[in-house]
N, C-alpha and C positions, 0 to 999 in steps of 0.2 A: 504494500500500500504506500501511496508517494504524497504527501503533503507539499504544497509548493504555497511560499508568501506573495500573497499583493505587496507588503513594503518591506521591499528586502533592504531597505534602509537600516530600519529598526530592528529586523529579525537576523539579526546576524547569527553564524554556525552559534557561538556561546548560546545565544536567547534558544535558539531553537534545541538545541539540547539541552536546557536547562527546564525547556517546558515540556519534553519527552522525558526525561527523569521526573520532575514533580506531577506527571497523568501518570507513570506509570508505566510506560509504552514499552511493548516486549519485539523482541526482534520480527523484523520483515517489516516495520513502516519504518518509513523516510521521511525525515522533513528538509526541503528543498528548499536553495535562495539561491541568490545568482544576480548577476545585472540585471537593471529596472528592466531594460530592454529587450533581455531574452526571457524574465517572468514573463512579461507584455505579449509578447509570441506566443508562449507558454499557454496563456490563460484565451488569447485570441483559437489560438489551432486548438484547443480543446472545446471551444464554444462558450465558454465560462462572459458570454456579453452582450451587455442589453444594448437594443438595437435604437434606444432612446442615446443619444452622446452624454447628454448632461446627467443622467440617470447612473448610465456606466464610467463616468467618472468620478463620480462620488463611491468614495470606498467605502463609505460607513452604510452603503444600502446595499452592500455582497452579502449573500448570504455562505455560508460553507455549503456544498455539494458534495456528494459521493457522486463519482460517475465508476461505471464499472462494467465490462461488457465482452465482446468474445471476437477479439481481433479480428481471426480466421474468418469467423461467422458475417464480421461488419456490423454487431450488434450492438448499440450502448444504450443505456439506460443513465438515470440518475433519482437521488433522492437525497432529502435535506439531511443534512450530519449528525443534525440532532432526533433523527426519526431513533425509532424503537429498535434497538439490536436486532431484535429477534425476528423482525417485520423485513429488516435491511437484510439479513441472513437469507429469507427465503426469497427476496427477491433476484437477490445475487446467483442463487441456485440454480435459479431459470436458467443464467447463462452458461451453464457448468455442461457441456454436450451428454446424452443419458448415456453411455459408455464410459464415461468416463467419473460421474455418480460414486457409482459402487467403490473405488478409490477413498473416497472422503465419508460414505459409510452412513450420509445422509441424503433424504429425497425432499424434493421441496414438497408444503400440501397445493393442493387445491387451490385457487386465486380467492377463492368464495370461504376457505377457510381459514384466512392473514390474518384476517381482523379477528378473529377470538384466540389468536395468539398471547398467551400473559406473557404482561411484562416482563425483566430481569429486574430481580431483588437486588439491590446494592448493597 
């Protein structure tokens, strides 16, 4: 999983490891900075932009996204960062090709049974 900042001003390597240590963060996520200009790429080639100018230049109206999807396939999906684990888990599943399922040892359900998914206990 790849975290990448809007202001990589402020989020320099230190910051960004420092707020992967205090969440907690276990191996295989990344958080990413780099030149304004190659985030700016970054966040353009990914879609991560409203199609309002004054809208997408205001950074305090981004929201965080998951995007997540199946290259081969051309698939992508997305949903907000703060959606429910468990709800973001089986959407992600969809993209897991069903061959390849049995590996990871879980099946998504039913789209009609997401929403009586319970929460995760903290």
């Amino acid at each position: 999983m790849y975290s990448f900042t809007l202001k990589p001003v402020e989020d320099t390597p230190e910051a960004l490891r420092a707020y992967a240590e205090a969440h907690d963060v276990g191996p295989g996520w990344l958080f990413l900075t780099g030149s304004p200009a190659d985030l700016e790429l970054v966040r353009r080639r990914f879609g991560f932009v409203d199609p309002d100018p004054d809208v997408d230049a205001d950074r305090s109206s981004h929201v965080g996204v998951v995007l997540y999807g199946n290259v081969a396939h051309e698939q992508w999906a997305g949903c907000p960062c703060l959606s429910n684990p468990r709800v973001m888990l089986e959407q992600i599943l969809w993209m897991i090709p069903e061959e390849r399922r049995p590996l990871i040892g879980v099946e998504p359900h039913a789209p009609a049974e997401i929403s009586q998914i319970p929460p995760i206990q903290p």
